[in-house]
N, C-alpha and C positions, 0 to 999 in steps of 0.2 A: 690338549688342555693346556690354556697357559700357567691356571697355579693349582695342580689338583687337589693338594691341601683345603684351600678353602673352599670345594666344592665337592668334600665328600661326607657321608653321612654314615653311621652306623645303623643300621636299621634290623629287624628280626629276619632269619630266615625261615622261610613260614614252610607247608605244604604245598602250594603251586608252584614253589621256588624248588621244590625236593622234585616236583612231578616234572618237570623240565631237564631232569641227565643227574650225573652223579659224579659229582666231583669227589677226587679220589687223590689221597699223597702215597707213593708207593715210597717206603723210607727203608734205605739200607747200610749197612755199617759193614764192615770184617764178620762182623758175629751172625747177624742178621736179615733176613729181607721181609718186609709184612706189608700189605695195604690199610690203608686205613681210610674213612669215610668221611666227610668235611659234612655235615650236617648240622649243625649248630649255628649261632651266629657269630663267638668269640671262641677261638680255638685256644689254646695254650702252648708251649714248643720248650722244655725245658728240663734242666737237670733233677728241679724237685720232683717227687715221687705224684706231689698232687696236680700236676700240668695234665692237660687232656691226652699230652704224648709227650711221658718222660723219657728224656736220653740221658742214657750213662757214659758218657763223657767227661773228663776233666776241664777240656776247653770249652766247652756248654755252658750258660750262664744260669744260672736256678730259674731264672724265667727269659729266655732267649730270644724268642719271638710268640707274634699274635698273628693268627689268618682271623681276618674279621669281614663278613658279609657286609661292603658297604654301596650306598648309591653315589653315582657319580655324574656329573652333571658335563655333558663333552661341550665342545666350541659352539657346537649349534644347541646351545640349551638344552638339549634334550638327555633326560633319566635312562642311567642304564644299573646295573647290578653286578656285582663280582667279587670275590671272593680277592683281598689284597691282605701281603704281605710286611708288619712293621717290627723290626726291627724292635727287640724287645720291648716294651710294656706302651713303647712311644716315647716324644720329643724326651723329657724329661728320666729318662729311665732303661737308656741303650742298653746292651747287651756290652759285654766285656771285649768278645771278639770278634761283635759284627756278624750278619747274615752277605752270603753272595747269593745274586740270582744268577747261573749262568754266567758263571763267572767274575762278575764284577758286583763290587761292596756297594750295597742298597742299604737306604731302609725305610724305605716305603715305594712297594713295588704292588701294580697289579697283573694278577698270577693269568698267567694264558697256558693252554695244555700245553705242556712237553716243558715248562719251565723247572730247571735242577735248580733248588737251593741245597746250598753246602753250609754246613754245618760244624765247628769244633774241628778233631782232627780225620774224622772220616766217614762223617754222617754226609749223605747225598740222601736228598726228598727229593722226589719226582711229583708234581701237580699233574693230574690229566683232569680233564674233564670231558664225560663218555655221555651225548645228547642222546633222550630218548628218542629212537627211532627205528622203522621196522630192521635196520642191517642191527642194529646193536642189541634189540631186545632180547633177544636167546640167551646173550650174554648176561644180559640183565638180570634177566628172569634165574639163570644157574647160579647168580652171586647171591639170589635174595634166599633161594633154598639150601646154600650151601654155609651162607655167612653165620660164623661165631661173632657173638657179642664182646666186643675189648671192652671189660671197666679198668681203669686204672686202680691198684690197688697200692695201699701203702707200701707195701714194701716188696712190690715187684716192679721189673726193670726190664728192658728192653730183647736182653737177651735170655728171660725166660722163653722169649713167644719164639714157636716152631717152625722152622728152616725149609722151606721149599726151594729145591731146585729147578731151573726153567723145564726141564724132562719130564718130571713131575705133572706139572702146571700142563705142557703141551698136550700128555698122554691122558687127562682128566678132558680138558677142552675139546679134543679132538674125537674123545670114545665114540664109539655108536651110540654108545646109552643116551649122551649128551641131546644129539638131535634128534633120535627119536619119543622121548618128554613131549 
């Protein structure tokens, strides 16, 4: 794309856009590691308690960053959809200390699986996004019966939510119980 800016759109993420895979930020700190689910159209990323995902950070800015569901138009005119990354609220309204995707200071990125945004002084987000499909459905299926509901609440913070370890996680995924469901 030569100016993506002026060729992207915000648009709603609907139900055939959810029926298509599941975008996913697996966010982890010193304190913490949780998943979280990108289903919305405008995400939140910030120190205040009312962001869709508050972080308790210092270097965090009260509203840090936006994942926002937008259309984008590539070289050969043609519509595609994705889930991009700005750099607090946008133009007008940065972030104090900046988002990195993998590395290097963005702010306005669009998100491809396995992309780490860094965060303040030790927030790492992981973006994946897992396509409905027969290898991946079992997995699917065990997140839809397994998943807790996050609301954000006033005055809880990041390191309320509960701590799994990868051994944990391995020895749940891998049970017999799992694939015989």
């Amino acid at each position: 794309m030569t100016d993506p800016k002026s060729k992207l759109n915000l648009v709603k993420f609907n139900r055939d856009d959810a029926l298509q895979g599941r975008h996913i930020l697996i966010v982890e700190s010193s304190e913490s590691k949780r998943a979280v689910s990108l289903n919305v159209s405008v995400f939140s990323i910030g120190r205040h308690p009312q962001n869709n995902l508050p972080i308790n950070d210092k270097m965090v800015s009260r509203h840090h960053a936006t994942i926002a569901w937008m259309r984008y138009i590539d070289d050969r005119e043609r519509s595609h959809y994705a889930f991009w990354i700005i750099d607090g609220k946008g133009k007008r309204k940065r972030s104090s200390n900046g988002i990195f995707i993998n590395g290097k200071r963005q702010t306005l990125h669009k998100l491809n699986s396995g992309d780490v945004i860094s965060l303040g002084n030790n927030i790492k987000i992981t973006y994946q996004y897992i396509p409905h499909n027969p290898e991946n459905d079992k997995v699917l299926q065990y997140w839809d019966r397994e998943k807790t509901h996050y609301t954000p609440v006033r005055d809880t913070n990041y390191k309320d939510t509960m701590v799994l370890d990868n051994s944990e996680i391995e020895e749940t995924v891998l049970s017999d119980n799992y694939y015989d469901s």
